[in-house]
N, CA, C and O atoms as a printed pandas DataFrame, in Angstrom:
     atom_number atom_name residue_name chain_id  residue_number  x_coord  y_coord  z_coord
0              1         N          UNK        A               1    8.529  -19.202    0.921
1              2        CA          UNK        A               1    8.797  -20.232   -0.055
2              3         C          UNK        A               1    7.501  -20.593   -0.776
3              4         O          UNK        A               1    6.496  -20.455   -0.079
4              5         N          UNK        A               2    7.367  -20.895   -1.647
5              6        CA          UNK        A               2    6.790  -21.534   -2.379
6              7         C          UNK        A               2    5.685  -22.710   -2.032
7              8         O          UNK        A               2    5.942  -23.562   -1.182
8              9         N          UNK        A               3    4.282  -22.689   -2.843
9             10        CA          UNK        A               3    3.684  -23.598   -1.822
10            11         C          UNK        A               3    2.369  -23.820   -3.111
11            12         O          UNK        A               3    1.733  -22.840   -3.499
12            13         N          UNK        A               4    2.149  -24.993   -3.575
13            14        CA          UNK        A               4    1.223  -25.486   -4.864
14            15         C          UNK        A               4    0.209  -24.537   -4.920
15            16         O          UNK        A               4   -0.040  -24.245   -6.089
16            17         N          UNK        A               5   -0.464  -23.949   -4.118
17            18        CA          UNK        A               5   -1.407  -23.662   -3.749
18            19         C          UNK        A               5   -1.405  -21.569   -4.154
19            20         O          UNK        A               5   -2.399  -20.896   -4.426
20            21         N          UNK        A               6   -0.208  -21.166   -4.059
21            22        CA          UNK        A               6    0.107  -19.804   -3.696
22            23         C          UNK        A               6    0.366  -19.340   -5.318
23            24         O          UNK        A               6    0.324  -20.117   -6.272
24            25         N          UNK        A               7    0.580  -18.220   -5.370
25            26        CA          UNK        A               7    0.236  -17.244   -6.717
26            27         C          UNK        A               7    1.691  -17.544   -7.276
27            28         O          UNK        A               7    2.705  -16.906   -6.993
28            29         N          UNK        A               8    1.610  -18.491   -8.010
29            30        CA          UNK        A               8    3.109  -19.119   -8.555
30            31         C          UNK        A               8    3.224  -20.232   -9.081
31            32         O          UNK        A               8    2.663  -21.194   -8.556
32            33         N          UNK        A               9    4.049  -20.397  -10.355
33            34        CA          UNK        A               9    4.243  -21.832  -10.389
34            35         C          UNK        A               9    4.755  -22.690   -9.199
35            36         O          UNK        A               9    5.798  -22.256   -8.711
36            37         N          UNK        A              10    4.469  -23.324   -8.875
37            38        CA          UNK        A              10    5.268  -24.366   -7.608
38            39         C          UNK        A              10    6.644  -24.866   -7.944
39            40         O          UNK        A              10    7.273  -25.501   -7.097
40            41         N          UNK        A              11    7.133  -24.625   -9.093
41            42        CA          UNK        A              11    8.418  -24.853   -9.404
42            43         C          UNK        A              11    9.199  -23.819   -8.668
43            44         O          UNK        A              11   10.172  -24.087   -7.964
44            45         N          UNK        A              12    8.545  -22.180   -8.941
45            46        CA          UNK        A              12    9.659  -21.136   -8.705
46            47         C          UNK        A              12   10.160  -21.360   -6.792
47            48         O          UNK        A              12    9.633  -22.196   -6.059
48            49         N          UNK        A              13   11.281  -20.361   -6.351
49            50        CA          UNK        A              13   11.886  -20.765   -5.380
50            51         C          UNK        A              13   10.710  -19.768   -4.324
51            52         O          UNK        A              13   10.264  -19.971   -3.195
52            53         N          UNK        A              14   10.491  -18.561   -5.406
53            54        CA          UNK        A              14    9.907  -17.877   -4.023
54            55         C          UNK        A              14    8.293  -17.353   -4.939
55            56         O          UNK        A              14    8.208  -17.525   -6.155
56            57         N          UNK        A              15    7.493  -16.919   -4.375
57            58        CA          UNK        A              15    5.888  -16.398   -4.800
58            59         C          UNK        A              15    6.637  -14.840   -5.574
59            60         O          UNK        A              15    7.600  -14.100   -5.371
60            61         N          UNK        A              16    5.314  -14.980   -6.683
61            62        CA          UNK        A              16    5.608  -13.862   -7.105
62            63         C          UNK        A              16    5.055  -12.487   -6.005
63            64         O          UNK        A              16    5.631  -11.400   -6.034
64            65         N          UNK        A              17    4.086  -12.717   -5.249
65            66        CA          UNK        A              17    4.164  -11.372   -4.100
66            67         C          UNK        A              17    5.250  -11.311   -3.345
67            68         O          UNK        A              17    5.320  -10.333   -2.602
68            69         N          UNK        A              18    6.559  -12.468   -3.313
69            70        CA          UNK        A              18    7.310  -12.293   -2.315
70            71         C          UNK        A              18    8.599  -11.670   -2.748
71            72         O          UNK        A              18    9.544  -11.001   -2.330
72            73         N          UNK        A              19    8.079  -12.305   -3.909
73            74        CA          UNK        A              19    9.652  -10.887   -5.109
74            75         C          UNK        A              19    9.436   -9.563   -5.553
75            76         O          UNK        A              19   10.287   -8.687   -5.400
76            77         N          UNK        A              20    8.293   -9.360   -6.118
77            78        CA          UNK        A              20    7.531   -8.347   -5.707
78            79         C          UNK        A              20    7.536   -7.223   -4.203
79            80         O          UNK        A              20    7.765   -6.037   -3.967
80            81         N          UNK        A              21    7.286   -7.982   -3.738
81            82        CA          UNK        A              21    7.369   -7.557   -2.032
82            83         C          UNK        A              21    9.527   -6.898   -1.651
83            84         O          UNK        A              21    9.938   -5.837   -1.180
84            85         N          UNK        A              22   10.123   -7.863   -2.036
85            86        CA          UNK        A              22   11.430   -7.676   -1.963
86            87         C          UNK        A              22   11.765   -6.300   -2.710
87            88         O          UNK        A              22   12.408   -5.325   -2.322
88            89         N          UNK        A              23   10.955   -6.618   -4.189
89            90        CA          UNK        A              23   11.689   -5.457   -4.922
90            91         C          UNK        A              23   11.223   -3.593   -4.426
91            92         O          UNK        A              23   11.662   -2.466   -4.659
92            93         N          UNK        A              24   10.142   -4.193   -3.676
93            94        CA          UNK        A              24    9.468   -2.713   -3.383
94            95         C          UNK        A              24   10.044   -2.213   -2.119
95            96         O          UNK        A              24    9.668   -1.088   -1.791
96            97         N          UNK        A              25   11.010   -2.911   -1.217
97            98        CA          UNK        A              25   11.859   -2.626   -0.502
98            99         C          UNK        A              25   12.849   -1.613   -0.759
99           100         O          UNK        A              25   13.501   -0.951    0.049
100          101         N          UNK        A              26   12.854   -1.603   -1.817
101          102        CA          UNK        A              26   14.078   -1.274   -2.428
102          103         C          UNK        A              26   14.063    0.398   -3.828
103          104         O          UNK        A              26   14.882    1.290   -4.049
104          105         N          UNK        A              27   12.869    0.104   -4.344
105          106        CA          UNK        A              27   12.357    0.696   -5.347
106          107         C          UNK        A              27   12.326    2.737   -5.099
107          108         O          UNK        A              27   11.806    3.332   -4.154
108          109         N          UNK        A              28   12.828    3.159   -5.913
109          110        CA          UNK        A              28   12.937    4.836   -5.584
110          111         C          UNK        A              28   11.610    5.505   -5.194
111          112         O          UNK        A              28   11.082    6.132   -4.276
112          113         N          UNK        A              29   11.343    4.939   -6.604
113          114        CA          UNK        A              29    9.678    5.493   -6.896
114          115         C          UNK        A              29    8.554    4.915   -5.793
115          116         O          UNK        A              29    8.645    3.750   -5.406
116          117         N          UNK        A              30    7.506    5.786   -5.320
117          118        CA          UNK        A              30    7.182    5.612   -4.437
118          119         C          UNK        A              30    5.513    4.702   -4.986
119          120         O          UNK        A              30    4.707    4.270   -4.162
120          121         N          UNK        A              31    5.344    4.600   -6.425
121          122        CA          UNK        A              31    4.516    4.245   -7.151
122          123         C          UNK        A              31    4.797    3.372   -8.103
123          124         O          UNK        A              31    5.968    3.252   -8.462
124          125         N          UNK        A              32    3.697    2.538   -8.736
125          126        CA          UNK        A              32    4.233    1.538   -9.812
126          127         C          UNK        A              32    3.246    1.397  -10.645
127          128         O          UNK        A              32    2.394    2.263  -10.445
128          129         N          UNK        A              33    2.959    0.613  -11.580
129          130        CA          UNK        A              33    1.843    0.809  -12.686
130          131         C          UNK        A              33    1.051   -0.587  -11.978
131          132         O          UNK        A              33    1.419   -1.390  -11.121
132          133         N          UNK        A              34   -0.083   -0.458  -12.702
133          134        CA          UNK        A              34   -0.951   -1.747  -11.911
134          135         C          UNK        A              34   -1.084   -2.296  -13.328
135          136         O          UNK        A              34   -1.474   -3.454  -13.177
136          137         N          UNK        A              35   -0.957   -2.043  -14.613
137          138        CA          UNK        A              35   -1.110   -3.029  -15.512
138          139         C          UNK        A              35    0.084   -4.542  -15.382
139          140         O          UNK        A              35    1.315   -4.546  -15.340
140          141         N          UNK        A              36   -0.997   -5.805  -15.342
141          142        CA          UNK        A              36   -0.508   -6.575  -14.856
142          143         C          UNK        A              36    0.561   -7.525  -15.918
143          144         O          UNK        A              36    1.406   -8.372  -15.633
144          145         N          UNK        A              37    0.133   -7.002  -17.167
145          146        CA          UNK        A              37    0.599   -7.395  -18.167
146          147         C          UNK        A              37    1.847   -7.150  -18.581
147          148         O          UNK        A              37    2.531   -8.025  -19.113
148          149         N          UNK        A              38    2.405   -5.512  -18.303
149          150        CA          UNK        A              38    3.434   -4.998  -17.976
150          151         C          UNK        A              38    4.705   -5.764  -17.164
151          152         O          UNK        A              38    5.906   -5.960  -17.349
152          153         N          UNK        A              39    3.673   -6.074  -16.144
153          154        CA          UNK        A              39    4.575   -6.076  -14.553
154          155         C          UNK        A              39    4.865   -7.862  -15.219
155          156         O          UNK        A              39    5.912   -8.383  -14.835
156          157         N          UNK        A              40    4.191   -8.483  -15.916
157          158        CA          UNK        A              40    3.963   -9.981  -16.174
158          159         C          UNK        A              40    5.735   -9.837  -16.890
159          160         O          UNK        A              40    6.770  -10.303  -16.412
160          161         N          UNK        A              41    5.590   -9.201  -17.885
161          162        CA          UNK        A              41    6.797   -9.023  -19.157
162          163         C          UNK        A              41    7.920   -8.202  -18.356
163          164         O          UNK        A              41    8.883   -7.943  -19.078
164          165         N          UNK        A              42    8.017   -7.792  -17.216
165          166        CA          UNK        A              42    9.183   -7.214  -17.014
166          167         C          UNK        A              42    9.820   -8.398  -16.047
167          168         O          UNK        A              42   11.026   -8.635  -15.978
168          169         N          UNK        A              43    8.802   -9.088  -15.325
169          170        CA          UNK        A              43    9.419  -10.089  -14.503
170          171         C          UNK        A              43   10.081  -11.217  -15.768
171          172         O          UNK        A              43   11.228  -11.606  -15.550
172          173         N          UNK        A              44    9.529  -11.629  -16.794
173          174        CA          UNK        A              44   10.356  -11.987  -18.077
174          175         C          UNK        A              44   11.621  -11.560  -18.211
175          176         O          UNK        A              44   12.717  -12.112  -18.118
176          177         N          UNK        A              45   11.222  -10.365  -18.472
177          178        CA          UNK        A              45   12.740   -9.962  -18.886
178          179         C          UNK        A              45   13.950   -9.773  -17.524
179          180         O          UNK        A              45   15.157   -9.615  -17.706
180          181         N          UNK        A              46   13.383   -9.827  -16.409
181          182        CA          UNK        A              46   14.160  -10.158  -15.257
182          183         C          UNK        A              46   14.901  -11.174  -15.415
183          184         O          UNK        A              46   16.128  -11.186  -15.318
184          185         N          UNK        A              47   13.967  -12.372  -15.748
185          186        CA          UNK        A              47   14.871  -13.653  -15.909
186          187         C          UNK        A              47   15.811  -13.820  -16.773
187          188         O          UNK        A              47   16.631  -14.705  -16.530
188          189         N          UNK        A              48   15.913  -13.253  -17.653
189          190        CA          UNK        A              48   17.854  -13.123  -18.303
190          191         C          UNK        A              48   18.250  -12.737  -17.575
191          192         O          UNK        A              48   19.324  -13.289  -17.338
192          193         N          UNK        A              49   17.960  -11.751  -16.730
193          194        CA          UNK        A              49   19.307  -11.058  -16.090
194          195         C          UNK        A              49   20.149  -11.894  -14.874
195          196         O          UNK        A              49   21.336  -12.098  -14.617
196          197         N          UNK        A              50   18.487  -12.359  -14.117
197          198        CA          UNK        A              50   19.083  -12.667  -12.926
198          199         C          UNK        A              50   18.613  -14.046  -12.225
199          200         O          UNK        A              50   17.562  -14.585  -12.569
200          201         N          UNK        A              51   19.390  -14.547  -11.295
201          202        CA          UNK        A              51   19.149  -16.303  -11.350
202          203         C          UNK        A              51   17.785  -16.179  -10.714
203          204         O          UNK        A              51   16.845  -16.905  -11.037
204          205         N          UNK        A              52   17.695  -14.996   -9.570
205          206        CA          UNK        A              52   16.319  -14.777   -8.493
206          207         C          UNK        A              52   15.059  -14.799   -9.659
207          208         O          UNK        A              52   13.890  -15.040   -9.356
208          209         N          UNK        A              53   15.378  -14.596  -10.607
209          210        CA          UNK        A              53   14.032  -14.913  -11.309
210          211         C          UNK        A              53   14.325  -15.508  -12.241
211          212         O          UNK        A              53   13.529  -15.155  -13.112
212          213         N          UNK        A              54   15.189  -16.432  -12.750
213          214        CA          UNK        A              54   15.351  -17.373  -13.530
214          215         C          UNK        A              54   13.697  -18.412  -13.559
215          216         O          UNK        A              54   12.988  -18.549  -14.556
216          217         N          UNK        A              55   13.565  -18.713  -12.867
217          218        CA          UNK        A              55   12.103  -19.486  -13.015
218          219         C          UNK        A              55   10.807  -19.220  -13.996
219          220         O          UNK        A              55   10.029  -19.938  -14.623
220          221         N          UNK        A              56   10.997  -17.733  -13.785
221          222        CA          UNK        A              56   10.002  -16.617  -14.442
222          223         C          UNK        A              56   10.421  -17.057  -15.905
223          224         O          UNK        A              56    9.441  -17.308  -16.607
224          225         N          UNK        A              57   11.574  -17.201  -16.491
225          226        CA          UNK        A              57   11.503  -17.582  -17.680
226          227         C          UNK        A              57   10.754  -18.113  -18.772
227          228         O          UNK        A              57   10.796  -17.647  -19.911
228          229         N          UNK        A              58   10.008  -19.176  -18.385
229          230        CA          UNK        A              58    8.979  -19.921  -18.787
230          231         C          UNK        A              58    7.628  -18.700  -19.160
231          232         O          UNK        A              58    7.011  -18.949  -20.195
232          233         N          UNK        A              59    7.290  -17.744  -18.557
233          234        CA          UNK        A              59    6.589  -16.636  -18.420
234          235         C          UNK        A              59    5.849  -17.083  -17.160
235          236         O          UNK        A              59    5.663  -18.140  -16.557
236          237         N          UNK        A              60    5.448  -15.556  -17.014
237          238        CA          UNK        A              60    4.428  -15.137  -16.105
238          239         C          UNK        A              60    3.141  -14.931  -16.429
239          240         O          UNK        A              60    2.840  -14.020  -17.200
240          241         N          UNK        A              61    2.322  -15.656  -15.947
241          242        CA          UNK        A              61    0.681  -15.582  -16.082
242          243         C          UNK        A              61   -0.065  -13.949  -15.370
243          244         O          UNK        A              61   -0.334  -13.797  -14.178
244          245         N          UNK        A              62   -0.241  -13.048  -16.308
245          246        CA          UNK        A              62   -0.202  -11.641  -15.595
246          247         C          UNK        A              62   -2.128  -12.210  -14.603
247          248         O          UNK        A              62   -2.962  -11.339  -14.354
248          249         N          UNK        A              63   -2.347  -13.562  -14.282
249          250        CA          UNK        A              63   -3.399  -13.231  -13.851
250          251         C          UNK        A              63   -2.471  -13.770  -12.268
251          252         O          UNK        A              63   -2.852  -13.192  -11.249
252          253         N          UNK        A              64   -1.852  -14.335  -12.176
253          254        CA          UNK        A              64   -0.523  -14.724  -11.000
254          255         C          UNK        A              64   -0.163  -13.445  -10.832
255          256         O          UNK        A              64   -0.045  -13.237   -9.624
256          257         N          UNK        A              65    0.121  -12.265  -11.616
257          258        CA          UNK        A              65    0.724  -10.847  -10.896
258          259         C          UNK        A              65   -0.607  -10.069  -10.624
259          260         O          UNK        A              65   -0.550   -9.166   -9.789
260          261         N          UNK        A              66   -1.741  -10.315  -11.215
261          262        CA          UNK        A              66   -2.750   -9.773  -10.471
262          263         C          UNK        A              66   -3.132  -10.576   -8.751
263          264         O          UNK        A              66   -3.467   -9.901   -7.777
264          265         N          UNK        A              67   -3.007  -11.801   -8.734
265          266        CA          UNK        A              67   -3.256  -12.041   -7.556
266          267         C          UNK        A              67   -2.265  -11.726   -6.466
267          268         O          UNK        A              67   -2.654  -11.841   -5.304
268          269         N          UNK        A              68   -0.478  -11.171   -6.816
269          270        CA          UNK        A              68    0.010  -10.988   -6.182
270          271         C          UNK        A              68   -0.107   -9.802   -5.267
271          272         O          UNK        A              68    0.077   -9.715   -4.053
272          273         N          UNK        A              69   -0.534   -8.725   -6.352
273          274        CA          UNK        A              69   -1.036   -7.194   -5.962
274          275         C          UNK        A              69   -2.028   -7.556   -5.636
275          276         O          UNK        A              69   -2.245   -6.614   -4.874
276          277         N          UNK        A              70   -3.134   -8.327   -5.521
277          278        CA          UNK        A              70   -3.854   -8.354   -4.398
278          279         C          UNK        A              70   -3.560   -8.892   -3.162
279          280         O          UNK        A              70   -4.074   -8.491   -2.118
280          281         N          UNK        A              71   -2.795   -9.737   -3.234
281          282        CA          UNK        A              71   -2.281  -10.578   -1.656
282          283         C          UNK        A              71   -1.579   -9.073   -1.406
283          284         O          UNK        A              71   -2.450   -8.433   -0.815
284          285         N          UNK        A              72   -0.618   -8.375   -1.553
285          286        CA          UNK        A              72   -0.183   -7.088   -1.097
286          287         C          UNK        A              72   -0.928   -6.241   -0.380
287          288         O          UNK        A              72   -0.708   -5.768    0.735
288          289         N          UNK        A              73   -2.230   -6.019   -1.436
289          290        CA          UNK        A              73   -3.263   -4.951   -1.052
290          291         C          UNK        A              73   -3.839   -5.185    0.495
291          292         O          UNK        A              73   -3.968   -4.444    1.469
292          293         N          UNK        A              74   -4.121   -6.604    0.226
293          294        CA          UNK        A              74   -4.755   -7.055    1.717
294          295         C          UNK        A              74   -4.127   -6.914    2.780
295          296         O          UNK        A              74   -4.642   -6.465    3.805
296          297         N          UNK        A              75   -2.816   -7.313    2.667
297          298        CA          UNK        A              75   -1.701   -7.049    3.381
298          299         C          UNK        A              75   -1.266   -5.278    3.534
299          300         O          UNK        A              75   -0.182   -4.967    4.028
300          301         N          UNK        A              76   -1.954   -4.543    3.195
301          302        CA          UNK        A              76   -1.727   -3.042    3.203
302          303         C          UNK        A              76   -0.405   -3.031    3.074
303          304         O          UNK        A              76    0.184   -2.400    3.951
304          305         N          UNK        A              77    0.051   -3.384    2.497
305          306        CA          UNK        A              77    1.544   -3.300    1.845
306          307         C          UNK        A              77    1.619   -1.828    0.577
307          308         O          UNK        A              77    2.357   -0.844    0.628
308          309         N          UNK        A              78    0.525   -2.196   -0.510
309          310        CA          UNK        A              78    0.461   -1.665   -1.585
310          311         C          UNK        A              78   -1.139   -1.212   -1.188
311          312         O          UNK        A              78   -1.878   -1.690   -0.328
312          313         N          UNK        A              79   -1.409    0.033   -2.273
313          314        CA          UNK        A              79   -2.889    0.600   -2.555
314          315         C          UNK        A              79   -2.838    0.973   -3.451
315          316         O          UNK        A              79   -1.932    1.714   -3.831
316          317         N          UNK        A              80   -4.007    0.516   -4.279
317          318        CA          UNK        A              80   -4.439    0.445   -5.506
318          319         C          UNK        A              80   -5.106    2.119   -5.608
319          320         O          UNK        A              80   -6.052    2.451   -4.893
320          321         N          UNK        A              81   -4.413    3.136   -6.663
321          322        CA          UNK        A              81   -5.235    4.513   -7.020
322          323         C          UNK        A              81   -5.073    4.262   -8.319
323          324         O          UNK        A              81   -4.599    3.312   -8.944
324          325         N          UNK        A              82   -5.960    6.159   -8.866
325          326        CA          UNK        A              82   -5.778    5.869  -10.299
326          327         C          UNK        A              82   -4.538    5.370  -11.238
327          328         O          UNK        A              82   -4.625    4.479  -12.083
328          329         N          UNK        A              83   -3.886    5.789  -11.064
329          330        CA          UNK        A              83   -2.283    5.546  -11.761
330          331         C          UNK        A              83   -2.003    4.206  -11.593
331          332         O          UNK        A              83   -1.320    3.687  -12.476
332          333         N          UNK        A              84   -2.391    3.479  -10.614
333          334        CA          UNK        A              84   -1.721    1.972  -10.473
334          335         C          UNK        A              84   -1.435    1.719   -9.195
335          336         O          UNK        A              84   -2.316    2.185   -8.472
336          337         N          UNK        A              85   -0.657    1.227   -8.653
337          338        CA          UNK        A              85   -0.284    0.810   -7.290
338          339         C          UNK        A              85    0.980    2.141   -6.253
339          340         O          UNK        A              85    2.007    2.760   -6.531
340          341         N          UNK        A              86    0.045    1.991   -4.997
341          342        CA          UNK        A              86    1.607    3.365   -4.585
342          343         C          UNK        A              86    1.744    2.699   -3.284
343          344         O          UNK        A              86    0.688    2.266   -2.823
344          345         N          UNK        A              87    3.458    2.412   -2.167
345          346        CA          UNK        A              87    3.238    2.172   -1.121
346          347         C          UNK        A              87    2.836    2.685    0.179
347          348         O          UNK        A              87    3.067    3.858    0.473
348          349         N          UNK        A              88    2.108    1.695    1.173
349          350        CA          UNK        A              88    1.145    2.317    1.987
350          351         C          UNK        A              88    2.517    2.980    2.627
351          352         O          UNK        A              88    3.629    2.727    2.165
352          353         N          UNK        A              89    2.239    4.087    4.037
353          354        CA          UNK        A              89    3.287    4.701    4.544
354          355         C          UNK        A              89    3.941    3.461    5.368
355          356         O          UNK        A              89    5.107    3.702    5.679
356          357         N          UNK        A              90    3.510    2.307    5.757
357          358        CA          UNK        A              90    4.420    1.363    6.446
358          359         C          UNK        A              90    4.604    0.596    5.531
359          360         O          UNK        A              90    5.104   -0.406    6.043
360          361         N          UNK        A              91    4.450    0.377    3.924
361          362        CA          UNK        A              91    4.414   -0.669    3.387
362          363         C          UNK        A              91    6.302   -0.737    3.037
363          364         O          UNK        A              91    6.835   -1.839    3.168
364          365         N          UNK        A              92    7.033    0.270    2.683
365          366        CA          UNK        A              92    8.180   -0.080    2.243
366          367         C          UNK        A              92    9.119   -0.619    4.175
367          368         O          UNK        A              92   10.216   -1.178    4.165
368          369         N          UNK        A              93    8.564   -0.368    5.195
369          370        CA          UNK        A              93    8.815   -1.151    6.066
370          371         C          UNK        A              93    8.561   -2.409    6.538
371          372         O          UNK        A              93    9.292   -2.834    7.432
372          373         N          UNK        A              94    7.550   -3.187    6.060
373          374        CA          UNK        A              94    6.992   -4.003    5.884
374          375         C          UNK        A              94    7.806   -4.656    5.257
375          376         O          UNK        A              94    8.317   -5.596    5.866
376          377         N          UNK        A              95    8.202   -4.422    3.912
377          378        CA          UNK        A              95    8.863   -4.940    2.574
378          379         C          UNK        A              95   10.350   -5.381    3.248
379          380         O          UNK        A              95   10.743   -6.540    3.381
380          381         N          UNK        A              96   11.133   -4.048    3.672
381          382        CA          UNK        A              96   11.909   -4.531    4.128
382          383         C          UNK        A              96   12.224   -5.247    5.637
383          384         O          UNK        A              96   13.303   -5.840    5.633
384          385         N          UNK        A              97   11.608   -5.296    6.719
385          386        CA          UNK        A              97   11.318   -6.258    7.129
386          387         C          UNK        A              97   11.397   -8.038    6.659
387          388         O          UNK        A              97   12.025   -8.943    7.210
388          389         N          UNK        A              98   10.594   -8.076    5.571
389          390        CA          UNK        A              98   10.596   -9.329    5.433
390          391         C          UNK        A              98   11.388   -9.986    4.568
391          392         O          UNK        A              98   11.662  -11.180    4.440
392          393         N          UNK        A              99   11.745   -8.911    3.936
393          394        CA          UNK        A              99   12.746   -9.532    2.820
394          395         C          UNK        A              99   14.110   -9.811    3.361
395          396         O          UNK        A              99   14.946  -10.396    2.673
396          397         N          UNK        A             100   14.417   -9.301    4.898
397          398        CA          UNK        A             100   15.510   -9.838    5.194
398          399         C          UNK        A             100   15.403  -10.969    5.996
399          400         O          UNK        A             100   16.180  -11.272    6.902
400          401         N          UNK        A             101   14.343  -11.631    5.610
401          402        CA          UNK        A             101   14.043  -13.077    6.981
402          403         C          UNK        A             101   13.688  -13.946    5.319
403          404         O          UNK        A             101   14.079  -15.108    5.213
404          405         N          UNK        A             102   13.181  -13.489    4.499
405          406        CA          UNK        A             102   13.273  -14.678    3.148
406          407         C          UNK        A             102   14.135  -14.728    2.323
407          408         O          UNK        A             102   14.015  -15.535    1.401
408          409         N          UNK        A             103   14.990  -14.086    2.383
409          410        CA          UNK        A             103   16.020  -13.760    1.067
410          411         C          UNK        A             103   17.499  -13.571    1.523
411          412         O          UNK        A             103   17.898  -12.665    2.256
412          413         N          UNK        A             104   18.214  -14.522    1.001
413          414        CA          UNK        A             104   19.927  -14.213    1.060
414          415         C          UNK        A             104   20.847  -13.050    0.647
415          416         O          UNK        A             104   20.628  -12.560   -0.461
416          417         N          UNK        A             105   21.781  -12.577    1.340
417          418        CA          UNK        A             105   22.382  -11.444    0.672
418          419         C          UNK        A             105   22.504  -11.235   -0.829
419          420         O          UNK        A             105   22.202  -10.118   -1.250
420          421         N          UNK        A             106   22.919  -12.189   -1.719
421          422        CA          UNK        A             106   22.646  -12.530   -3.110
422          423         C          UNK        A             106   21.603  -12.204   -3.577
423          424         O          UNK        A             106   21.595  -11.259   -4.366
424          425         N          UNK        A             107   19.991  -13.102   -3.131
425          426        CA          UNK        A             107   19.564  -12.463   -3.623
426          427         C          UNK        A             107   18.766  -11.069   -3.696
427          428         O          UNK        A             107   18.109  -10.553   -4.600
428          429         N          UNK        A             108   19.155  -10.569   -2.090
429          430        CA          UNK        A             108   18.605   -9.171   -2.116
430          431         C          UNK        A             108   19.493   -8.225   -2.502
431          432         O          UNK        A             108   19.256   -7.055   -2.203
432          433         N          UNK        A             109   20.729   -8.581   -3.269
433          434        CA          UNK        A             109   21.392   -7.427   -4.350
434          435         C          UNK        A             109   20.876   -7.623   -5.691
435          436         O          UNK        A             109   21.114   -6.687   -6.454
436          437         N          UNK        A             110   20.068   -8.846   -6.291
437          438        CA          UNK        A             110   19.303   -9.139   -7.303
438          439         C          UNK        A             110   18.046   -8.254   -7.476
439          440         O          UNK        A             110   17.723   -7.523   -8.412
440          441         N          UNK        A             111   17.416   -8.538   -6.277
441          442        CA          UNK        A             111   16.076   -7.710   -5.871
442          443         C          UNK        A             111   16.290   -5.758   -5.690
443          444         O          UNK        A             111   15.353   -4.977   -5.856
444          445         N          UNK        A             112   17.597   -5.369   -5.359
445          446        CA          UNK        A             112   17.414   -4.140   -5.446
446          447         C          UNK        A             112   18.446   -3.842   -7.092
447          448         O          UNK        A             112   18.500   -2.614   -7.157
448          449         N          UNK        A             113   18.971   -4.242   -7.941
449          450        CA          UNK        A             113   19.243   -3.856   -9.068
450          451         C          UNK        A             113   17.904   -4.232   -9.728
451          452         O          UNK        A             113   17.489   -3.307  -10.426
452          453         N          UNK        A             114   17.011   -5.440   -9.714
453          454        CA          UNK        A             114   15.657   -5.528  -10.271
454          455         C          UNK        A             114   14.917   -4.598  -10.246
455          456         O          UNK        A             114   14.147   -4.500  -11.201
456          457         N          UNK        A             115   14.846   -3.385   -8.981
457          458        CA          UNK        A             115   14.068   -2.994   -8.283
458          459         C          UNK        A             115   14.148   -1.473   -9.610
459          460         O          UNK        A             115   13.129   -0.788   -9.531
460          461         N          UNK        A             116   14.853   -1.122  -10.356
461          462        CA          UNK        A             116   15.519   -0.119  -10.535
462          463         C          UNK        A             116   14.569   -0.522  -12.437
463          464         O          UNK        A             116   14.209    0.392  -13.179
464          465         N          UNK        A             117   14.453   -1.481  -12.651
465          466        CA          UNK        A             117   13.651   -1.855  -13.711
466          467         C          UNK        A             117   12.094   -1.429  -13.381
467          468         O          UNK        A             117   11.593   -0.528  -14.052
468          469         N          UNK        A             118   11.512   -1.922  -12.594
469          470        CA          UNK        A             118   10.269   -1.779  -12.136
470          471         C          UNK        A             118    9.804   -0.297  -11.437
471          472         O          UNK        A             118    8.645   -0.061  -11.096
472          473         N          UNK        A             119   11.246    0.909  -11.251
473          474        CA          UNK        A             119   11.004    1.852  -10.981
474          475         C          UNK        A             119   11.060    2.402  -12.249
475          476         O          UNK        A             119   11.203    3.617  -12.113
476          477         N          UNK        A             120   11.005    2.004  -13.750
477          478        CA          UNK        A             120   10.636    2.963  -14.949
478          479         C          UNK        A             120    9.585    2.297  -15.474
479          480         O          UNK        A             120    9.428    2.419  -16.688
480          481         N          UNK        A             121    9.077    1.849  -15.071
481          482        CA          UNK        A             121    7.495    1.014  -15.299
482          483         C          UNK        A             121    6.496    2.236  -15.512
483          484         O          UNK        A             121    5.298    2.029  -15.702
């Protein structure tokens, strides 16, 4: 959840590493782009679609999706190469792991149709 302090507006329900984190549970591609600016405007355009990121609406500060891919990195979740971000070999276990202790069935059918956006990134 959410916490004043964490890579997020304090309004949204969950951190942007933790939707992030959800969607890479889920994601085909075993890689993603690290431009943060990108990843800023697709979580935008998430929020029409879907209520799990309805918050994002307002926009995303791509320096909030840079700190998220770093809370990841640390977390050896994600590793940063040339191309952008790829997951570590435990990271999509990791992902899913946790996304089923933060997230409701709802919204982890949000998070894997999201997931399918961020795999043509």
């Amino acid at each position: 959840m959410t916490t004043p302090s964490g890579s997020g507006p304090a309004s949204m329900r969950f951190q942007i590493d933790e939707v992030l984190s959800g969607m890479l549970a889920s994601m085909q591609a075993e890689s993603f782009t690290g431009d943060a600016q990108r990843l800023a405007a697709a979580f935008e355009q998430l929020a029409g679609r879907f209520a799990l990121f309805a918050p994002m609406a307002a926009g995303v500060d791509p320096g909030a999706v840079r700190k998220a891919l770093e809370s990841l990195e640390k977390r050896k979740i994600i590793e940063h190469g040339e191309a952008g971000y790829s997951l570590t070999p435990e990271g999509r276990s990791i992902c899913m792991s946790s996304r089923k202790t933060l997230f409701n069935q709802r919204d982890i059918q949000q998070l894997d149709e999201a997931a399918g956006v961020f795999d043509s990134l």
